[in-house]
Structures are given as C-alpha cells and as structure tokens.
MDTraj code that builds the backbone (N, CA, C; nanometers):
import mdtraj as md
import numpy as np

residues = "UNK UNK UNK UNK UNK UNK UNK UNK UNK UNK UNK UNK UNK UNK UNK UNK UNK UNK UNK UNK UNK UNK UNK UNK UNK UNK UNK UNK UNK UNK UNK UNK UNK UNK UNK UNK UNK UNK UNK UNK UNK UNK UNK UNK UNK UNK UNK UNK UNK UNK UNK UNK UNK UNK UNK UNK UNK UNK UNK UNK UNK UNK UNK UNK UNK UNK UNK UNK UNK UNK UNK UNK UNK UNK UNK UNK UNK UNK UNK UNK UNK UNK UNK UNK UNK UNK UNK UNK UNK UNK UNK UNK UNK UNK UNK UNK UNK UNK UNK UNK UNK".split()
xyz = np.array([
    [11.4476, 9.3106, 11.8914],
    [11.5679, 9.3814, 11.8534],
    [11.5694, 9.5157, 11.9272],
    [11.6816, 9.5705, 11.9798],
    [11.6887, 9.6550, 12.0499],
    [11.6361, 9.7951, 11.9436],
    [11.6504, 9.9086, 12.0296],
    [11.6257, 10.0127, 11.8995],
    [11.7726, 10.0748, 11.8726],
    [11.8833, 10.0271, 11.9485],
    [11.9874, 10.1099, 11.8660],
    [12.0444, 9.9569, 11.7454],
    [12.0062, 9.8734, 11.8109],
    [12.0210, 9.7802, 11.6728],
    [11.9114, 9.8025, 11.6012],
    [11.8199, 9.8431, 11.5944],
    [11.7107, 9.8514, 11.4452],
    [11.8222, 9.9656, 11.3724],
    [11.8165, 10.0849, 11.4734],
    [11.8561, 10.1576, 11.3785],
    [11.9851, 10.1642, 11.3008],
    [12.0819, 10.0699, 11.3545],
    [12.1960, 10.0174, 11.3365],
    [12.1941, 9.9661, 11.1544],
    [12.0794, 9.8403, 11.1423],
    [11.9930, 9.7808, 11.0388],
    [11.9752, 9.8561, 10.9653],
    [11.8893, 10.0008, 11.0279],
    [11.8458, 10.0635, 10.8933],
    [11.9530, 10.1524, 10.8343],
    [12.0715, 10.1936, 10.9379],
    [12.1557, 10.2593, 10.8712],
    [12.2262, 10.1751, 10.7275],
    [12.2750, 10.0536, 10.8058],
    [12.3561, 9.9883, 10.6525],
    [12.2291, 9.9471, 10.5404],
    [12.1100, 9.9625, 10.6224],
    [12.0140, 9.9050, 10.4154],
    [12.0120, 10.0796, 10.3851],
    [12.0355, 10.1719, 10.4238],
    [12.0322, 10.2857, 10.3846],
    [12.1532, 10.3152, 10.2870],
    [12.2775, 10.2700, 10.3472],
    [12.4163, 10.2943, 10.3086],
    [12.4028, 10.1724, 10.1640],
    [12.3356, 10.0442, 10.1840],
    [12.2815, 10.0046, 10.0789],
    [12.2718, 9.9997, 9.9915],
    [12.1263, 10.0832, 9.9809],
    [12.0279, 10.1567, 9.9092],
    [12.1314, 10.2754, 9.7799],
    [12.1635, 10.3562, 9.8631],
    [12.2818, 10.4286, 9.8065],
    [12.3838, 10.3700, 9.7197],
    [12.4324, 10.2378, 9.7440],
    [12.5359, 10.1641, 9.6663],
    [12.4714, 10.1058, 9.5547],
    [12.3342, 10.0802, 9.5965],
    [12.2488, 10.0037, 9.4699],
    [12.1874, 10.1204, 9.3422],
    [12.2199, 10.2559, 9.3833],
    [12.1791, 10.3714, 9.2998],
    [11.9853, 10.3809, 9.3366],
    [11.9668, 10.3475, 9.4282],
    [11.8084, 10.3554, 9.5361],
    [11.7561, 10.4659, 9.5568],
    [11.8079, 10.6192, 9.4940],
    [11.7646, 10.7037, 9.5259],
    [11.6487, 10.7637, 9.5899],
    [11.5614, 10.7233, 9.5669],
    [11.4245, 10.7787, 9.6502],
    [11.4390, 10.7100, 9.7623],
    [11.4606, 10.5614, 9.8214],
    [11.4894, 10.5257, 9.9226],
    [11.6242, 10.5993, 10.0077],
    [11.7133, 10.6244, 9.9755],
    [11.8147, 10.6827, 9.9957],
    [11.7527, 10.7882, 10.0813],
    [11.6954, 10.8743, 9.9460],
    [11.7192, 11.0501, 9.9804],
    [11.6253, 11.0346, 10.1035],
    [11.5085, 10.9725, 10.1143],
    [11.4073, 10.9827, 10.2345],
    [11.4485, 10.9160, 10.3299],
    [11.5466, 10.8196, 10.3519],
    [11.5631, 10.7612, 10.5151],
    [11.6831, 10.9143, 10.5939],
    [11.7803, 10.9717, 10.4401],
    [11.8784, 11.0383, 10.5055],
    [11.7902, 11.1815, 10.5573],
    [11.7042, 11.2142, 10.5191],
    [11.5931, 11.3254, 10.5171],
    [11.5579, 11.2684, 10.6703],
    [11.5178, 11.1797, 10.6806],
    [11.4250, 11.1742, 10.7964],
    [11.5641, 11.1401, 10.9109],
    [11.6526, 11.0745, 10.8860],
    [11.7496, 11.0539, 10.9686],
    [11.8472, 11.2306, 10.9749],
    [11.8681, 11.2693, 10.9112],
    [11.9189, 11.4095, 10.9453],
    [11.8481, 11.5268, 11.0244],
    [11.7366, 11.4905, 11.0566],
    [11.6379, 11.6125, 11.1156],
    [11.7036, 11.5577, 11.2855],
    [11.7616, 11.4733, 11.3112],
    [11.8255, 11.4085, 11.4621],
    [11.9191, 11.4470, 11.4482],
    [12.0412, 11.5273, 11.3588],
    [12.1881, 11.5883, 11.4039],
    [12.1964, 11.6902, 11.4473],
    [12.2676, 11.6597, 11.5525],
    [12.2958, 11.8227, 11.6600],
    [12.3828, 11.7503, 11.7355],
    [12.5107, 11.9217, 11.7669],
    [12.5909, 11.8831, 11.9283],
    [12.5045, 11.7948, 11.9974],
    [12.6177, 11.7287, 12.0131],
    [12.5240, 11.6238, 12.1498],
    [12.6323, 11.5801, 12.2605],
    [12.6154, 11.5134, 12.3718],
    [12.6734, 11.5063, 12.4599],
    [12.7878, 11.3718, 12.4202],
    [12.9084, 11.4424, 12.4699],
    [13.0300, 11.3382, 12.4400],
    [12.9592, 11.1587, 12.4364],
    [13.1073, 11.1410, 12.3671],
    [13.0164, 10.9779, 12.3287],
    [13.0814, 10.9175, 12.4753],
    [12.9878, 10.8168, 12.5068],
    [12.9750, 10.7278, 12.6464],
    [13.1570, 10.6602, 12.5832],
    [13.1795, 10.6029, 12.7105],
    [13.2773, 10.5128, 12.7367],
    [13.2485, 10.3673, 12.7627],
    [13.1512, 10.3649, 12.7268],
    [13.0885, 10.2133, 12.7281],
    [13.1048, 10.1591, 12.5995],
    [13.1083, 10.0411, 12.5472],
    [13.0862, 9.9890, 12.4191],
    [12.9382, 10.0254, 12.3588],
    [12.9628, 10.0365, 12.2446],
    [12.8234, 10.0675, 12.1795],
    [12.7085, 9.9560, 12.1607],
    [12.5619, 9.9803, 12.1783],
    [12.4753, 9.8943, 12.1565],
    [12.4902, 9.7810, 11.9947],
    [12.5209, 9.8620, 11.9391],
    [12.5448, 9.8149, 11.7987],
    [12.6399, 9.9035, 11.6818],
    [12.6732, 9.8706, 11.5796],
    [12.7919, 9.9387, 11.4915],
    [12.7053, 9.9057, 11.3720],
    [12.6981, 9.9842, 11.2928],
    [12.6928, 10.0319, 11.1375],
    [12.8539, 10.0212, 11.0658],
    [12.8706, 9.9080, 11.0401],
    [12.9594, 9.8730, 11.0103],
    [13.0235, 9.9946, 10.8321],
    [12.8776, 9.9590, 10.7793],
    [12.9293, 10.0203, 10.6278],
    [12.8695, 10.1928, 10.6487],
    [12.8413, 10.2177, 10.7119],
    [12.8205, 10.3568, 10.7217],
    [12.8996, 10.4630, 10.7841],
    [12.9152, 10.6220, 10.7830],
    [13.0281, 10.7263, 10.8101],
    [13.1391, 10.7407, 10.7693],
    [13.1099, 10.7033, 10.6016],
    [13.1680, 10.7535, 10.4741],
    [13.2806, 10.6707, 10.5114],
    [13.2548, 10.5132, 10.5643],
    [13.3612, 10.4172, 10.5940],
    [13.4059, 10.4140, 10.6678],
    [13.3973, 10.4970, 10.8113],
    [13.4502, 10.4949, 10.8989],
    [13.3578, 10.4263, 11.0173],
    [13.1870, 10.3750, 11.0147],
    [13.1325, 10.3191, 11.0805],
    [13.0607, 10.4568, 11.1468],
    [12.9542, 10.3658, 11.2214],
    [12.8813, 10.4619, 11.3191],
    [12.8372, 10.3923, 11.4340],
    [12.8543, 10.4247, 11.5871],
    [12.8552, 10.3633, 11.6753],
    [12.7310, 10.3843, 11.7693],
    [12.6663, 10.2911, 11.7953],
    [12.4948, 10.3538, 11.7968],
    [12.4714, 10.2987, 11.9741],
    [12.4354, 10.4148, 12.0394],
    [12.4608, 10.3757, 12.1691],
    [12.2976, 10.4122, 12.2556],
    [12.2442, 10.3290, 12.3228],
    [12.1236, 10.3827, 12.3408],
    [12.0983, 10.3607, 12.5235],
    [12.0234, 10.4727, 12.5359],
    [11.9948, 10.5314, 12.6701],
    [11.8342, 10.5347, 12.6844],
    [11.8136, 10.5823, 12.7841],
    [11.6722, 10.4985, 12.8709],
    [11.5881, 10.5630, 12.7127],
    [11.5535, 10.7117, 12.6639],
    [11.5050, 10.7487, 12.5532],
    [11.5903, 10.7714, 12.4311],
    [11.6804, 10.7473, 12.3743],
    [11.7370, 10.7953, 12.2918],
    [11.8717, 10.7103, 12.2205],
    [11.8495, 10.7154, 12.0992],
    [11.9541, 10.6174, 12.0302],
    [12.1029, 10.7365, 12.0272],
    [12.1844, 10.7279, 12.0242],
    [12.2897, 10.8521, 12.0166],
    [12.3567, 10.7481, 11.8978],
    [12.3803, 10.8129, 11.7685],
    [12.5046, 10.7608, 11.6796],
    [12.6083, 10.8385, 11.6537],
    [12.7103, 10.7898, 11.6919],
    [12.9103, 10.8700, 11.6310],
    [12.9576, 10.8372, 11.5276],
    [12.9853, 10.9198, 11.4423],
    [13.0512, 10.8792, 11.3238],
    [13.2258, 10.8841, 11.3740],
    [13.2924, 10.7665, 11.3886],
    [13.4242, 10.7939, 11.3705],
    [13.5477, 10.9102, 11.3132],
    [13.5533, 10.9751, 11.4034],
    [13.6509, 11.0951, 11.3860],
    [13.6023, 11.2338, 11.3645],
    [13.4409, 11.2251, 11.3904],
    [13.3579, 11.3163, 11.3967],
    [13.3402, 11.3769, 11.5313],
    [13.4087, 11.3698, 11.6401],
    [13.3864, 11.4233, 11.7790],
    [13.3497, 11.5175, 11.7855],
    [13.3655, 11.6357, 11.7022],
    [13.3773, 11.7956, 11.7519],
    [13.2275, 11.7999, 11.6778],
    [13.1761, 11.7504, 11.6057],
    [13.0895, 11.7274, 11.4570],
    [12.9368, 11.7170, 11.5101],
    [12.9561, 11.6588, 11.6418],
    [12.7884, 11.6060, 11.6938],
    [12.7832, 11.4204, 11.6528],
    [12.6386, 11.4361, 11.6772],
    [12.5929, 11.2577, 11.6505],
    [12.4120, 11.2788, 11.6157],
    [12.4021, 11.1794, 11.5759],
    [12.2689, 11.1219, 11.5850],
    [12.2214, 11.1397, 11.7236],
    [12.1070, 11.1405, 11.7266],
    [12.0340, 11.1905, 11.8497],
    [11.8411, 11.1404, 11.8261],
    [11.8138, 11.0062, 11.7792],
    [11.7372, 10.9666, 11.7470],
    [11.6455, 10.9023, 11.8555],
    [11.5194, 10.9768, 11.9169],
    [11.3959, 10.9582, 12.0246],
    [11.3411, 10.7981, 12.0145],
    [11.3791, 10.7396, 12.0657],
    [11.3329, 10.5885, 12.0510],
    [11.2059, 10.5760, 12.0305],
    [11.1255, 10.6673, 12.0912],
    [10.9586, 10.6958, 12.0456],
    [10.9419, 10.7637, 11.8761],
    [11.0490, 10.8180, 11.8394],
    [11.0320, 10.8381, 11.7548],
    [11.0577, 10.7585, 11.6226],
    [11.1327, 10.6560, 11.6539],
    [11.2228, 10.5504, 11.5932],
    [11.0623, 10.4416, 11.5655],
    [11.0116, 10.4070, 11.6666],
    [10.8899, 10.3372, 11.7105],
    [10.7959, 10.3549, 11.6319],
    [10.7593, 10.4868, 11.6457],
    [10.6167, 10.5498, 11.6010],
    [10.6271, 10.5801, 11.4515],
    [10.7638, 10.5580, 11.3896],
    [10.7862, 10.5706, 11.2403],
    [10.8539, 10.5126, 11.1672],
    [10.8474, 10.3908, 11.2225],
    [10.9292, 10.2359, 11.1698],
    [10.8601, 10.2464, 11.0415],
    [10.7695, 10.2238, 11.0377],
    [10.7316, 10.1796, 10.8816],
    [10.7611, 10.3012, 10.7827],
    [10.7752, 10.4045, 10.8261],
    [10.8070, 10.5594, 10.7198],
    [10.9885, 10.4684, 10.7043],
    [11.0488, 10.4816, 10.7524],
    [11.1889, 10.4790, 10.7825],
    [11.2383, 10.3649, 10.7404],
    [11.1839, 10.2692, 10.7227],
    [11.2321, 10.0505, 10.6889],
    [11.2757, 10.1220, 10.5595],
    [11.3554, 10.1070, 10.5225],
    [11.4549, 10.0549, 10.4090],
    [11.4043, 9.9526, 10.3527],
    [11.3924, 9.9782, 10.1614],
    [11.3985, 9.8286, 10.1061],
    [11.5288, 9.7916, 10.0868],
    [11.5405, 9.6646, 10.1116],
    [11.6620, 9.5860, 10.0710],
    [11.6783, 9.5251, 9.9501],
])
top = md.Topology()
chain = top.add_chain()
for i, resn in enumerate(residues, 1):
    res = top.add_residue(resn, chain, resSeq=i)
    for name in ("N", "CA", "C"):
        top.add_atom(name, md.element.get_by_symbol(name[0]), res)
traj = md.Trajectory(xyz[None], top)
C-alpha cells in the first residue's frame, strides 16, 4: 500500500474512531497527525494518490504523495495549509498511529 494510501486508511478509521465516541484513539492519532500542519506548497494539479473520503469536516481530504512526503488538502481550505506528513515518519511510527477499527 502506498503511504499516501495508508495514510488515507488511517485518516477515515480516525474520522471513525470519533463517530464511534473512541476518544483516546481519536485524541492520539489527531495529536500525532496535527504536529504535520503548516503553510505548505499549493496543492499539485495532478489527481491525488488517494481521498479520505469521510474526513475535512465532510468535505474529504486529498492525500498526494511526493518522492518524501504525503501532502493532505482539506477541501476549501487553500489559504489554511495541508498535511505535510514525512513518509519516514509515517513508516517509523505505523504502529504508534494504526487506528483501532
């Protein structure tokens, strides 16, 4: 599986998690997934690696990945930044980050 599709995965068992009232799972994937938001460079014009269909408060998140780095857009968030998630870092902390389902 690619890594902007893992993280694609872990976004909706995250978005999930949240719907199931999962709190400790919740609060720690968005904890560890928020330390990656910052301005980041406009979103590509390419189609995205993968979509988070139920995530960005319903508007999706479009997860696009480059030689190091997963980049995610939340729909209508342009001015807002993205995800900016180190594929080494995605890697090296899969098991902190897996979502129960």
């Amino acid at each position: 599986m690619s890594p902007a599709r893992q993280l694609a995965c872990l976004y909706d068992q995250y978005v999930s998690a949240v719907r199931q009232g999962d709190e400790g799972t919740a609060t720690a994937f968005a904890a560890w997934l928020g330390e990656f938001w910052d301005a980041g460079p406009a979103e590509p014009r390419t189609p995205p690696g993968a979509i988070s269909l139920l995530g960005g408060i319903g508007r999706g998140v479009r997860w696009y990945q480059t030689e190091t780095t997963v980049l995610g857009y939340v729909r209508g968030w342009t001015r807002r930044g993205c995800y900016q998630v180190p594929i080494a870092e995605l890697g090296s902390n899969a098991d902190r980050v897996i979502v129960a389902a």
